[in-house]
C-alpha positions as a printed NumPy array, in Angstrom:
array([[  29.093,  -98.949,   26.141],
       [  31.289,  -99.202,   23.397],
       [  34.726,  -99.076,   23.724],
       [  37.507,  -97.066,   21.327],
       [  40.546,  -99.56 ,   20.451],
       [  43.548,  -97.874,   20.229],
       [  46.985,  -98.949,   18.246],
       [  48.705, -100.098,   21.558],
       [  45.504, -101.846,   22.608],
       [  45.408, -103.387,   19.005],
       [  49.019, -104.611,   19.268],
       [  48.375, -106.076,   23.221],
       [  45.547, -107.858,   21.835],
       [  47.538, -109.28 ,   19.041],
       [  50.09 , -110.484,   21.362],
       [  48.22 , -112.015,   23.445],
       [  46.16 , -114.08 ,   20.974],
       [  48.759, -114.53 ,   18.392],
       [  51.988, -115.113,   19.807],
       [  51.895, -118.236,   21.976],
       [  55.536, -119.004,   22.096],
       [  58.35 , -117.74 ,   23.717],
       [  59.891, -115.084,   21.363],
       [  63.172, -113.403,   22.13 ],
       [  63.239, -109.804,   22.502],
       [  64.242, -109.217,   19.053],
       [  61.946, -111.356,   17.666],
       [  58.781, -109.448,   19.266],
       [  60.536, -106.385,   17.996],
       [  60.368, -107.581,   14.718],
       [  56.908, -108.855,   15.294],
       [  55.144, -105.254,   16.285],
       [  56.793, -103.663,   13.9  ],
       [  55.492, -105.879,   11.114],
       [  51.977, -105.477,   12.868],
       [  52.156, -101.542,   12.992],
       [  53.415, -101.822,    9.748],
       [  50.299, -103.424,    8.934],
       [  48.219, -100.933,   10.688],
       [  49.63 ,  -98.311,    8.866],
       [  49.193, -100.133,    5.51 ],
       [  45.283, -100.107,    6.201],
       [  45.025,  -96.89 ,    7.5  ],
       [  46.217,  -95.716,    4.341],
       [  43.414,  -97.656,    2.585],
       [  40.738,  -96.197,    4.808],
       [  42.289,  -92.608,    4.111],
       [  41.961,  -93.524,    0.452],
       [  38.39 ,  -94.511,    0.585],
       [  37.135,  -91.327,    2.511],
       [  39.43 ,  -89.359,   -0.174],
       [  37.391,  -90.94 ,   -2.452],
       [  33.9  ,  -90.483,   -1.13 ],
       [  33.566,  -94.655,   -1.051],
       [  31.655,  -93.831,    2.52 ],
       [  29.937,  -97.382,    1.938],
       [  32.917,  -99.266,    1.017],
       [  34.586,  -97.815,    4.438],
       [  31.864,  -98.789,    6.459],
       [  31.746, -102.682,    5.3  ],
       [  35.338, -102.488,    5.306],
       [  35.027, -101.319,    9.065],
       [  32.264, -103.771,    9.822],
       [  33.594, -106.746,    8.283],
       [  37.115, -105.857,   10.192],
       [  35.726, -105.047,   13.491],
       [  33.628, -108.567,   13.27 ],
       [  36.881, -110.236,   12.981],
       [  38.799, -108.054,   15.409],
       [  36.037, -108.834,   17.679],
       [  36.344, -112.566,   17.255],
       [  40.341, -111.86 ,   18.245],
       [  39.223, -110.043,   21.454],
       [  36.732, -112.722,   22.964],
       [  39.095, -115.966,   21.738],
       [  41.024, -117.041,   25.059],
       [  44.722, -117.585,   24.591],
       [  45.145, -121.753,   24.172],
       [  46.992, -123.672,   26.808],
       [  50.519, -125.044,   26.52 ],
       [  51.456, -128.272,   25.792],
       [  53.618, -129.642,   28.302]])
């Protein structure tokens, strides 16, 4: 069964596996914005590429992201030192 990832579900993933510290309030503000920013930055690019007719430059684009986003998804957050 394959599963749709949504923006939000991008962004809990993200936290989760990329923020590992203690981050004030404003600082994960700051954070998702910079990593919606980022979503919206590559959206663009895959809104370019269908403009375009590049069908099989979006699909390795897709497939070489999705490997990595995959990779994200399965790594387990790391333990804290103590």
């Amino acid at each position: 069964m394959t599963r749709t990832l949504s923006l939000r579900r991008l962004w809990t993933i993200y936290k989760r596996t990329a923020v590992t510290r203690d981050l004030s309030k404003r600082d994960l503000a700051s954070t998702q914005l910079a990593f919606y920013s980022g979503a919206r930055g590559v959206l663009k690019v895959l809104a370019y590429l269908i403009d375009h007719g590049d069908y099989e430059e979006l699909h390795e684009t897709i497939k070489r992201h999705g490997r990595q986003l995959e990779r994200m998804r399965l790594r387990r957050p790391r333990a804290k030192n103590h």
